[in-house]
C-alpha positions, 0 to 999 in steps of 0.5 A, a space after each residue: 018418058 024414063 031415061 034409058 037405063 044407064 050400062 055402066 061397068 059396075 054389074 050393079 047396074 044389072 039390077 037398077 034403073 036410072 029413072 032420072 038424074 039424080 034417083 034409080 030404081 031397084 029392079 028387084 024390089 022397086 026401091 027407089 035410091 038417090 043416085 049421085 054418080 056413084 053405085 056407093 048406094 046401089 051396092 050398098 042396097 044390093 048386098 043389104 037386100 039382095 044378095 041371093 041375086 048376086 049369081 046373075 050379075 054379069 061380072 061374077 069375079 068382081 062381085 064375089 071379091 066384095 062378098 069375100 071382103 062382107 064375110 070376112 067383116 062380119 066374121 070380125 065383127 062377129 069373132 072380135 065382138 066389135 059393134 056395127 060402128 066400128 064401120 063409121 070409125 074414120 081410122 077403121 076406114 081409113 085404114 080399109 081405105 089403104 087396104 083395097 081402095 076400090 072397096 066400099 065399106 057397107 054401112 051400119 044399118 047394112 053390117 046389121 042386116 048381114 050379120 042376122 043374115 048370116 046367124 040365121 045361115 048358121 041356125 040352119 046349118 045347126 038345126 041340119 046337124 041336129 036333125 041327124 043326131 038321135 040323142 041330146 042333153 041339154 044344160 040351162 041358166 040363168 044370168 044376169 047383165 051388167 045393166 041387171 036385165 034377166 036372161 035364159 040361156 039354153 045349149 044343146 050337147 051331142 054327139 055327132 057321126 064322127 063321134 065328136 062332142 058337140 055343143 050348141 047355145 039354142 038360145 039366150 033369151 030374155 028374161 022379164 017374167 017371174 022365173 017360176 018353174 012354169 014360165 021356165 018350163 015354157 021357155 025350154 019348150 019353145 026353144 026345144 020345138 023351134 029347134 026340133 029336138 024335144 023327142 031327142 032330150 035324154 036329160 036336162 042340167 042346171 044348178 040346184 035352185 028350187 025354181 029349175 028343179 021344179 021345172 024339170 018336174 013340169 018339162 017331165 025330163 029326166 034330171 040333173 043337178 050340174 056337179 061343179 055348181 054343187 061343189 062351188 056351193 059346198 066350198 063356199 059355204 065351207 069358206 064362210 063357216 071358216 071365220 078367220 079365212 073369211 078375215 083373210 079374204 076381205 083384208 086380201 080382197 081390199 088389198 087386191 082391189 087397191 092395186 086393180 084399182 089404182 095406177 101409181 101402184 099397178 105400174 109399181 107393181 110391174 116394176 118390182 115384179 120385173 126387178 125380182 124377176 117375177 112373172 108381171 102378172 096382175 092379182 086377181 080379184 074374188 068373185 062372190 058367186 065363183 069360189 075358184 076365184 078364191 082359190 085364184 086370188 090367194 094362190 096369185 097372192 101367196 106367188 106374188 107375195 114379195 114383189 106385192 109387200 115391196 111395192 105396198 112398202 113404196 106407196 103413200 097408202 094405208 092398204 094393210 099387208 098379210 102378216 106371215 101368219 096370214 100368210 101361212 094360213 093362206 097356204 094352208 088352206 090352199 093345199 087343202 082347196 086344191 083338189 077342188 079346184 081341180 076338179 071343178 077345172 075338170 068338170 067345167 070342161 065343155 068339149 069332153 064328156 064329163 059325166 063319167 068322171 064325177 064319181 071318180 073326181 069325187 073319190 079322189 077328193 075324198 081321199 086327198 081331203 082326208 089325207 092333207 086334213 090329216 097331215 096338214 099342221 096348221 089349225 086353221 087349214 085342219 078346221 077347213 077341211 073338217 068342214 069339207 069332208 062333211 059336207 061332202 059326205 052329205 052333199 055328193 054321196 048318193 051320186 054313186 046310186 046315180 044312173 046318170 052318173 053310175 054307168 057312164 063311170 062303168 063304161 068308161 075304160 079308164 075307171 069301170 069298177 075301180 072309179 066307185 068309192 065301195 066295190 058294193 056300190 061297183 057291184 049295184 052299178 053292174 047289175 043295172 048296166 046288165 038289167 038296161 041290156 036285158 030291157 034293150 034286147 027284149 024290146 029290139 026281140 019284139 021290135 026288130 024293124 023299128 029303132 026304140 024311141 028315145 024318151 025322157 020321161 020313162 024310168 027305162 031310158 035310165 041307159 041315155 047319159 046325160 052330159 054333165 
C-alpha cells in the first residue's frame, strides 16, 4: 500500500506523491524524484518542467515570488551573457544565499531548460509582432567563430503600428556546408517560411560576394549590395595602393599590440597619461577586415601620441616610435578618412533608416574629398585621396540610377532633390516616383476591395524600400 500522500506547507507537494520514504512521485508526469526531506528537488523539477502548472498550486503568492527570482536569473544570464554554471559558482550562491535565504537556486540542467523556455516565448511574441506588419527587409552574412566554425546570420527589419523601426535576428545558423548560392538560398528559405514572412520580403542586403549576389538570383528577391560594406572595401583597397601608409600601419599596428600586449607598459601607459593629464585611454588595435579600425588606431595614436612616445622612452624594449614625419603623414591622412568614417558610423546605424541618406552621404564625401585632397599639403595625404575619389566614382555612382536608393532620398524631407549629386539625376528620380503613383493608382482603380500584393520579384514593386 503507498504511503499517504505528505501535505506539507510548501504548495509543491500539490503536484507529488510521497510513495515511500525517501522517493515522490510527480503528479504531472510520473517522474519519480529522491526525496530527502526537502522540496529542493521537487522545486527544482517543477519549475523545470512544469511551470504551466504553476497557477494551480495552493499558495499563489510564494510560488510567484520564485518565479520572479527565475526570470530575473535568466534575465542576467540572458542580458550579461553569463554561462549556465555561474549557478554552480560558491560565491554566486553564496552571495543569493545572503540575499533571499529562502530561495532555492535551479540548477544548470534546470537554468538551461528556462532559458530556451523563455527564447521560445520571446519567438512567439516576435512571429505575432510580424504577423501584423506588411512589409520586411531582410539583411544577411556570414560569420566566422572564434574556433573557425561558419555561420549565417539573418535579421529581419520593419516598421511596426507606431512607426517605430524595428529589427529582429530570425536566426544564426550553423554553417558546415559549401557556402554556394543555393545552399544560401535554402537557408534564407527555411528561415523566411519558419517565420512566415516570405510574401512580405521587399528586398534583401548583404555584401557583395559573388556567392550572396547569386543567391539573391536563385531566392528571385529584389537586391541590395550593403553601402558601409562597399565603402570599407573601396578604403581599404585604397590603404594598400598607398605603400608608405601601409609602412605606417604595420610600425603602428607592432607598436599598439606591444603596449596591449605587455603589462609593464599598460601600467606605464596609464601613469604618464594621468601625470600629463590625458584621458587614460587604451590604444586600439587595426582589425584587418574593418577599415574604421584603421582609422581608429591612428586617431588614438596621433591623441596619445606624447604620453605614448614618453612611456616607450622609459621601458627596455626595441618597439621602434613614429618618427614626426610619420606623424604628419598620419594626420594627413586622417583628414582625408574622416568623411569615411563618418559615413560609415552613419550607415551602420540600426535603429534609423538608413537607405535615404546614402546618395547624400556619398555626395558629401565626394565634396570633402575633393576639397581636402585639393587643399591638403602633405604628399602622401594628396596620393590617398587621389586614390579615393576614383574609386569612388567607379564604385558608388550608379547608386543614384538606384530605385532603391533614389526614392527614399526623394521623399525624405530633409534631402528631396537637393541630396543627388546632378539636378538630372533629381529629375529621373521624380519621373519614376510619379511613374510608381501612376502604377499604384491604376492597380487600386481595378482592385478597390483588395490591398495589392507585396512582392519581391515584380520589377513594379520598385516603390517598397529596402532598409539598408
Amino acid at each position: 500500500m503507498e504511503p499517504a500522500r505528505k501535505r506539507k506547507h510548501s504548495p509543491v507537494w500539490e503536484h507529488f506523491d510521497l510513495i515511500s520514504a525517501n522517493k515522490v512521485k510527480c503528479l504531472l508526469c510520473a517522474k519519480e524524484l529522491v526525496y530527502s526531506n526537502n522540496t529542493s528537488s521537487m522545486l527544482r523539477h517543477f519549475r523545470a518542467l512544469h511551470a504551466d502548472a504553476q497557477a494551480n498550486t495552493g499558495a499563489p503568492t510564494q510560488m510567484t515570488r520564485k518565479q520572479e527570482l527565475d526570470e530575473a536569473l535568466v534575465s542576467m544570464i540572458v542580458g550579461d551573457t553569463q554561462p549556465f554554471t555561474v549557478v554552480e559558482d560558491q560565491g554566486f550562491r553564496n552571495f543569493v544565499a545572503k540575499l533571499d535565504p529562502t530561495y532555492v537556486i535551479p540548477t544548470r540542467k534546470a537554468v538551461k531548460a528556462m532559458v530556451k523556455a523563455k527564447y521560445e516565448e520571446e519567438k512567439q511574441k516576435a512571429k505575432l509582432q510580424l504577423q501584423s506588419v506588411t512589409a520586411v527587409s531582410l539583411t544577411s552574412d556570414m560569420w566566422t567563430s572564434i574556433n573557425m566554425d561558419a555561420y549565417l546570420a539573418l535579421t529581419c527589419h520593419y516598421i511596426d503600428a507606431s512607426t517605430t523601426l524595428r529589427s529582429t535576428v530570425l536566426g544564426v545558423e550553423y554553417f558546415p556546408d559549401k557556402h554556394t548560392a543555393v545552399n544560401l538560398a535554402a537557408v534564407i528559405t527555411s528561415l523566411m517560411e519558419e517565420w512566415g514572412i516570405g510574401a512580405k520580403v521587399t528586398c534583401l542586403v548583404t555584401d557583395g560576394a559573388a556567392n550572396m549576389l547569386a543567391c539573391g538570383r536563385t531566392l528571385r528577391l529584389r537586391h541590395a549590395i550593403c553601402v558601409a560594406h562597399t565603402l570599407n572595401l573601396i578604403v581599404k583597397k585604397c590603404l594598400d595602393l598607398t605603400p608608405v601608409l601601409s609602412s605606417i600601419r604595420t610600425k603602428a599596428r607592432r607598436l599598439v599590440g606591444y603596449f596591449r600586449s605587455s603589462t609593464s607598459a599598460k601600467e606605464k601607459l596609464a601613469v604618464i597619461q594621468e601625470q600629463m593629464g590625458k584621458p587614460t585611454l587604451k590604444l586600439i588595435q587595426e582589425v584587418e577586415t574593418r577599415w574604421n579600425s584603421t582609422f581608429q588606431m591612428l586617431q588614438r595614436l596621433v591623441d596619445q601620441r606624447e604620453p605614448v612616445g614618453a612611456a616607450l622612452s622609459g621601458l627596455d624594449s626595441d618597439i621602434p616610435v613614429l618618427t614626426s614625419e610619420e606623424y604628419a603623414n598620419i594626420t594627413g591622412c586622417l583628414s582625408i578618412l574622416a568623411p569615411f568614417h563618418e559615413a560609415t558610423v552613419e550607415l551602420s546605424e540600426e535603429k534609423r533608416v538608413s537607405c535615404s541618406k546614402v546618395i547624400p552621404l556619398l555626395k558629401m564625401i565626394e565634396t570633402l574629398l575633393h576639397e581636402e585632397t585639393t587643399r591638403n599639403t602633405n604628399p602622401l595625404a594628396r596620393e590617398l585621396g587621389e586614390h579615393l575619389i576614383k574609386h569612388v566614382r567607379e564604385k558608388l555612382h550608379t547608386l543614384q540610377s538606384s530605385s532603391i536608393m533614389s526614392l527614399p532620398t526623394l521623399l525624405d524631407p530633409r534631402f528631396k532633390t537637393i541630396g543627388f549629386f546632378s539636378p538630372t539625376k533629381a529629375d529621373e528620380a521624380v519621373r519614376r516616383l510619379s511613374s510608381e503613383c501612376a502604377n499604384v493608382i491604376r492597380e487600386n482603380s481595378h482592385h478597390p476591395s483588395s490591398p495589392s500584393p507585396s512582392t519581391s520579384t515584380s520589377s513594379h514593386n520598385e516603390h517598397h524600400c529596402g532598409v539598408i
